[in-house]
C-alpha angles and dihedrals in degrees: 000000000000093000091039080060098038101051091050091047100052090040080051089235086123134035134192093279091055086054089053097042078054099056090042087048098056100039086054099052084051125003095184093058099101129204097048115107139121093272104030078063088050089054097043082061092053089051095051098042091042100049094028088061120113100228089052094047087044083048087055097035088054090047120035132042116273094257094071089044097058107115124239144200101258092190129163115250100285098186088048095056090030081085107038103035132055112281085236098057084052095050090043090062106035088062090054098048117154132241118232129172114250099248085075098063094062097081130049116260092245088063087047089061098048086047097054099039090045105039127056105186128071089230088053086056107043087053102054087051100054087039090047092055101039087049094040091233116200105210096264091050088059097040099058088042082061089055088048091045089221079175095079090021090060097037108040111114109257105243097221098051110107118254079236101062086042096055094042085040117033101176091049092119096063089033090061103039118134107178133128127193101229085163087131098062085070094228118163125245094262115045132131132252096260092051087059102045081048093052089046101049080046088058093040085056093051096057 
């Protein structure tokens, strides 16, 4: 869908109110089909122009494995709005579907969203996608890790490791890593040991 829209707006054979016909005409033909809406539209172009573009696609090739490079065909739900939409509008997307790395398709596109408003730099990114995937991130877990920036926080070098070991191990300071993000127990800065066993076993209770 992002690359269908993207395409006609930047050929001018759409502007914003056919965007927003779009969105009406959609939600008409079906008001309980979710994700549609003028801005969600806006967001799946995002999504397409942001992660189609070739300095994006040259950042993943020179970083990740090939398997995670291989473009794929990042295409809407065809058999959802095959029921609700004209048959037309369907073909005519199916046949301009856009082409994602891989890499793309391991996160929600919630997350997606939350990743590109919020990160400006394509390591950024990268990161979030691949941490959002191995931790199996909802959209409001990531959202609060952003906040956090757990991707500094995750991949700054620990000051007391050896130059040795970092030399032999580069990614020691992953590997050793022994921190826990405890933000939603709403400590402040400054609490003792026991304050935080307590708020844990509270949480532990709650669940």
């Amino acid at each position: 869908m992002g690359g269908l829209v993207s395409r006609k707006i930047k050929s001018n054979e759409w502007g914003a109110k056919v965007v927003s016909d779009l969105a009406d005409y959609i939600h008409t033909q079906d008001p309980t089909l979710k994700g549609f809406s003028k801005r969600n539209i806006y967001n799946m172009v995002m999504l397409y122009d942001e992660y189609s573009s070739d300095d994006f696609l040259d950042f993943v090739q020179s970083k990740l494995n090939p398997e995670f490079v291989q473009l794929e065909t990042a295409q809407l739900d065809v058999d959802v709005l095959q029921k609700n939409v004209k048959s037309e509008i369907v073909q005519t997307a199916s046949a301009q579907l856009g082409l994602l790395p891989r890499i793309v398709l391991l996160t929600s596109f919630s997350n997606h969203v939350e990743i590109l408003c919020n990160c400006r730099s394509y390591e950024q990114r990268l990161f979030y996608m691949l941490y959002a995937n191995k931790e199996r991130l909802n959209y409001r877990e990531l959202k609060r890790c952003i906040a956090n920036d757990t991707f500094t926080t995750l991949l700054r070098t620990k000051k007391n490791l050896s130059k040795g070991m970092l030399k032999s191990y580069p990614q020691a300071g992953i590997t050793f890593k022994d921190e826990l993000f405890l933000d939603f127990l709403n400590l402040p800065e400054k609490h003792s040991e026991n304050k935080l066993k307590k708020s844990i076993v509270e949480q532990i209770v709650l669940a």
